[in-house]
N, C-alpha and C positions, 0 to 999 in steps of 0.2 A: 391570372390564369385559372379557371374553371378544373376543379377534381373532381371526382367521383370516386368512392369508395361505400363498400359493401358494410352493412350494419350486423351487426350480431341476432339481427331478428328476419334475416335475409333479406331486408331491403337495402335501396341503392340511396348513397347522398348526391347530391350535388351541391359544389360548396363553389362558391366565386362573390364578387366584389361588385355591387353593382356603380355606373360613373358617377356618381357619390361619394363611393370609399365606403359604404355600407356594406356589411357583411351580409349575405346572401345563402340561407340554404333551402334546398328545398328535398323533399322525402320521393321514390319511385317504387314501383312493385318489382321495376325491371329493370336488368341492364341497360336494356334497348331505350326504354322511355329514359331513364339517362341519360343517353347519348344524345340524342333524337333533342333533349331540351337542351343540352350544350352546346351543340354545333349553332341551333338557333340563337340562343343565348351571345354568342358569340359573332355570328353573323348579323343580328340585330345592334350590337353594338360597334362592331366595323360601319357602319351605314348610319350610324347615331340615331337611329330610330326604336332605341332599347323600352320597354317596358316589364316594368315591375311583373311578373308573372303572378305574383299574387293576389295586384291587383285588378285583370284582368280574370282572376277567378270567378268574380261576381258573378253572379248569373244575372241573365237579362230583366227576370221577374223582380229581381230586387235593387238595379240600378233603374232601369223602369219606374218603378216607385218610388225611387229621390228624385227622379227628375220631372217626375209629375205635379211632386209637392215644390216643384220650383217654378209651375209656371202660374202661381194662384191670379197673377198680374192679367192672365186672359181674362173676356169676357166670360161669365157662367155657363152661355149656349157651345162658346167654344171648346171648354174646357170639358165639359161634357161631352162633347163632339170627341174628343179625345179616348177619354178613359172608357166610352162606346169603343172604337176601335181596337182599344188596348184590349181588354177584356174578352170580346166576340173575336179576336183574332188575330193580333201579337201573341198574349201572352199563351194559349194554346199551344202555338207553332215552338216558341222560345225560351217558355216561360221559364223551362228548368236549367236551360243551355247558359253554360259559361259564357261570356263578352267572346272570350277568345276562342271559342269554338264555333263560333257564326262567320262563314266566308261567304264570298261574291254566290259559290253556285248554290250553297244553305239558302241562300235569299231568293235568287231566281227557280229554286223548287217550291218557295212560298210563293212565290207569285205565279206560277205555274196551278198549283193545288189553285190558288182562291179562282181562278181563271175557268180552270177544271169545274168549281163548283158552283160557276155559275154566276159568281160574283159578279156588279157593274163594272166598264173599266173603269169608269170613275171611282168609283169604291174600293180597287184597287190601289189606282193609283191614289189614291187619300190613306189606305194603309201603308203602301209603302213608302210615302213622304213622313208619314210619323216615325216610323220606323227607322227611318234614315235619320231624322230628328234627335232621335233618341242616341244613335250610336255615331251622330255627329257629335257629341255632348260628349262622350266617350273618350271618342276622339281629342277632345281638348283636356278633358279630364285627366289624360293620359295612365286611362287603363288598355287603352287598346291604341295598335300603330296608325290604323288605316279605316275607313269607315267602308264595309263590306257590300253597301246596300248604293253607290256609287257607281252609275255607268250601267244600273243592270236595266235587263230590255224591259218596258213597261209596255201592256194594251193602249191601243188608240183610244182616245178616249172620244166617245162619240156625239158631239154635241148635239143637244136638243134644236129643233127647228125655231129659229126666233119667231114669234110671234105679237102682230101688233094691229091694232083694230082702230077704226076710223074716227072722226069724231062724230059721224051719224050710230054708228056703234055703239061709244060712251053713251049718248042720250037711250039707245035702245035698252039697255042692261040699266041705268038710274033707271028707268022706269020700268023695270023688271022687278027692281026690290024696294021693299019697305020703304016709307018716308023719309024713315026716320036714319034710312042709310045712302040716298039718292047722293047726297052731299060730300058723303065717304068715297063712292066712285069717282065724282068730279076729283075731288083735291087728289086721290090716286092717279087718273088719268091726264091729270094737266100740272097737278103738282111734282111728279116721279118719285115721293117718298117711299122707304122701305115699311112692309107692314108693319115692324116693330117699332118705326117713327113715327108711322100713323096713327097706331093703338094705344103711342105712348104719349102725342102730340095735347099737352094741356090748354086753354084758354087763356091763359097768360102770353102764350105763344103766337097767338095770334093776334097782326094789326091789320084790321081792317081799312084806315085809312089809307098806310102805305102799300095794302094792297101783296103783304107780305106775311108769308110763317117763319119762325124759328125754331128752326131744327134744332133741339141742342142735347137730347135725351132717346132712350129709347126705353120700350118694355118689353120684355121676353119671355117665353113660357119657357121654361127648363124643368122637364117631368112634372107637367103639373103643378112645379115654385114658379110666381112672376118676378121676374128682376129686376129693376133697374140700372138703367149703365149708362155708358155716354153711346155714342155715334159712333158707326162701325168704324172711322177712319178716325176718330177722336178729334174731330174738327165739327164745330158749330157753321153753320150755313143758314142763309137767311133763301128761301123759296117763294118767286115772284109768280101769282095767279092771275087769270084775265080774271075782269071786272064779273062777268055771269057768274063765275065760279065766287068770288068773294061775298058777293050777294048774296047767292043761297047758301054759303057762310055765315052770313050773321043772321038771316032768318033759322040757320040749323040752332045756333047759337042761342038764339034767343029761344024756340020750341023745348030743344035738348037737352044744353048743359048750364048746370048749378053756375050761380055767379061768381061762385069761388076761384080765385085766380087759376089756383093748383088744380082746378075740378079736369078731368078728361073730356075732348071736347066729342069722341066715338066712344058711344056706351053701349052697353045691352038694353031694352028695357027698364029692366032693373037696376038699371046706374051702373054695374060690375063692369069690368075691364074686357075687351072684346077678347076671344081666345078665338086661335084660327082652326081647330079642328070644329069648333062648334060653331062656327061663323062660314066655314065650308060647307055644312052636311045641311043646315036651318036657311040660309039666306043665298048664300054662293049657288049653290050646285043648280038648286031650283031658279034661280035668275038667270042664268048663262042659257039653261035646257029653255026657258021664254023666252030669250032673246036671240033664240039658236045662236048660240054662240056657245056649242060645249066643246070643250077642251079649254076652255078659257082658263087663265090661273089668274089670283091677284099680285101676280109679279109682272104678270104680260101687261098690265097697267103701268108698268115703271117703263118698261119696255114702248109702249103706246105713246107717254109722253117724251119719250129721247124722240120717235118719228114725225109725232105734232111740230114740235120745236123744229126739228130738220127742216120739215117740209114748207115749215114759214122761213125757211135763211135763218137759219141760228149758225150761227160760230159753233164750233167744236166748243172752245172754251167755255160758252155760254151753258151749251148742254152739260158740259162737265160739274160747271157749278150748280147748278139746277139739281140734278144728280144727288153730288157729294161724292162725285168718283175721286179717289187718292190723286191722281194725277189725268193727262190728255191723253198719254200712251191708251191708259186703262178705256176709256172712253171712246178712242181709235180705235182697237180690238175688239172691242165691243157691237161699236153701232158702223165700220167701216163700210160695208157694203150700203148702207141706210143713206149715207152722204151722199149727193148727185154726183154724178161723174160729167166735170164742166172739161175736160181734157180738150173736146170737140170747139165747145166754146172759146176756151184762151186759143187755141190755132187759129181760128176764123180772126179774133181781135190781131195776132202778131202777124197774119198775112194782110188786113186792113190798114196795121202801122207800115210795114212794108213798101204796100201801094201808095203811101200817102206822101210819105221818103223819097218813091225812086218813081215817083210823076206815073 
């Protein structure tokens, strides 16, 4: 049973047993805060959902920061991707606030303000997925009952228009840029590797005979450090090209890259590893505006080759491996609209079976 009595310094105890059999006390300024924690206290443990009050003390800025030094197992771009969020706009909002002072409407006024200020929803909604993240973790941690950021209303989030360009296209933009990068657009456009597969893609990686590359690394610019890591889904895949593109493969090969197995087989001039902000502003931007093709990104190239594939009868499956999408689902959400719609077709074949059955 939970007491309260008044101290000689005029404050309030609260004394009780937590379901442990640990002795429990905590200090108030006030009667009422007294009260107010025992009835809780008590009605958290009717319902067995009791937490430690003390340990739900923490403020968010400082379980925040254990639970960041617990994900060092991300990639560097992602984990970065994080402590960006954390910093620009978790910890601002919460940084000083208790675990157990954050409720459902705490959260939906932060999402509200970032909304307010103009925030992307996607930007949003990537804040408040970490954020929920975090006092998921909490949640198991059991400094807190309930995870506050659960069920609250997120902005739509607006996706960008896919975009995918032809293969007289591909040819117009290689020959938009440098020689020494013609080669770089094919394997993007018919390969679908991510730019950090392609920048990271070594000559060892590549068989020209089988007419295939090995995905099995990437490299990443994170502030200026380049990484190394695996593949965003931590699965190796091998990427099958048509013959043109192989060709000018080993001719890139043989002009461009050092014999060295380990050498990169997309350099700069100067041998150095391709970064994308200087590879957009020098070679990108001014090849797209020649090939009137501006708005182009080098991701609509990943995108370009799920529609090549499509548009020759590829399986889903096939595009998926080609890819390196986690699964078919992903791959389905993705490019679903891209697939033909043979609906028409199969009805004409089972009113043909039909006729064929009943004379």
């Amino acid at each position: 049973m939970a007491t309260i009595k008044k101290t000689d310094h005029g404050t309030w105890t609260l004394r009780y047993r937590d379901p442990t059999g640990r002795q429990i006390r905590i200090t108030f300024k006030s009667h009422a805060e007294a009260q107010a924690e025992r009835a809780q206290v008590e009605t958290d443990m009717l319902k067995g959902v009791y937490i430690d009050p003390k340990a739900s003390r923490i403020s968010f800025g400082e379980w925040a920061a254990r639970w960041i030094d617990t994900r060092k197992h991300l990639k560097p771009k992602t984990l970065d991707g994080y402590e960006s969020l954390l910093h620009v706009h978790l910890l601002p909002r919460f940084g000083n606030t208790p675990l157990r002072a954050i409720d459902y409407l705490d959260v939906e006024a932060f999402i509200a303000e970032l909304t307010d200020s103009g925030l992307s929803p996607s930007r949003t909604r990537q804040a408040h997925q970490l954020l929920s993240m975090i006092l998921k973790a909490a949640v198991r941690s059991r400094r807190i009952g309930i995870n506050p950021a659960e069920g609250v209303s997120l902005p739509r989030a607006n996706k960008r228009p896919m975009r995918f360009i032809d293969s007289d296209e591909v040819a117009r933009l290689a020959d938009a840029v440098p020689d020494r990068y013609e080669t770089f657009i094919y394997v993007a456009a018919y390969g679908g590797l991510r730019w950090a597969e392609l920048v990271g893609l070594k000559r060892k990686r590549v068989n020209l005979l089988k007419r295939r590359l090995h995905v099995a690394e990437t490299l990443s610019d994170v502030r200026g450090e380049l990484i190394w890591t695996g593949t965003k889904n931590h699965q190796t895949r091998d990427v099958a090209l048509p013959g043109f593109v192989i060709d000018g493969l080993a001719e890139h090969l043989n002009r461009y890259t050092a014999p060295d197995p380990d050498t990169l087989v997309f350099t700069t001039e100067s041998g150095t590893p391709l970064r994308s902000p200087n590879f957009r502003r020098s070679i990108w931007l001014p090849a797209t505006s020649e090939a009137n093709l501006d708005g182009l990104t080098p991701h609509h190239l990943r995108h370009t080759c799920a529609s090549l594939l499509i548009s020759e009868g590829a399986h889903v499956r096939q595009v998926m491996e080609q890819l390196g999408h986690s699964s078919i689902n992903v791959t389905m959400n993705t490019y679903a609209k891209v697939f033909p719609d043979d609906m028409d077709d199969l009805a004409d074949r089972l009113e043909q079976r039909h006729r064929s059955q009943n004379g």
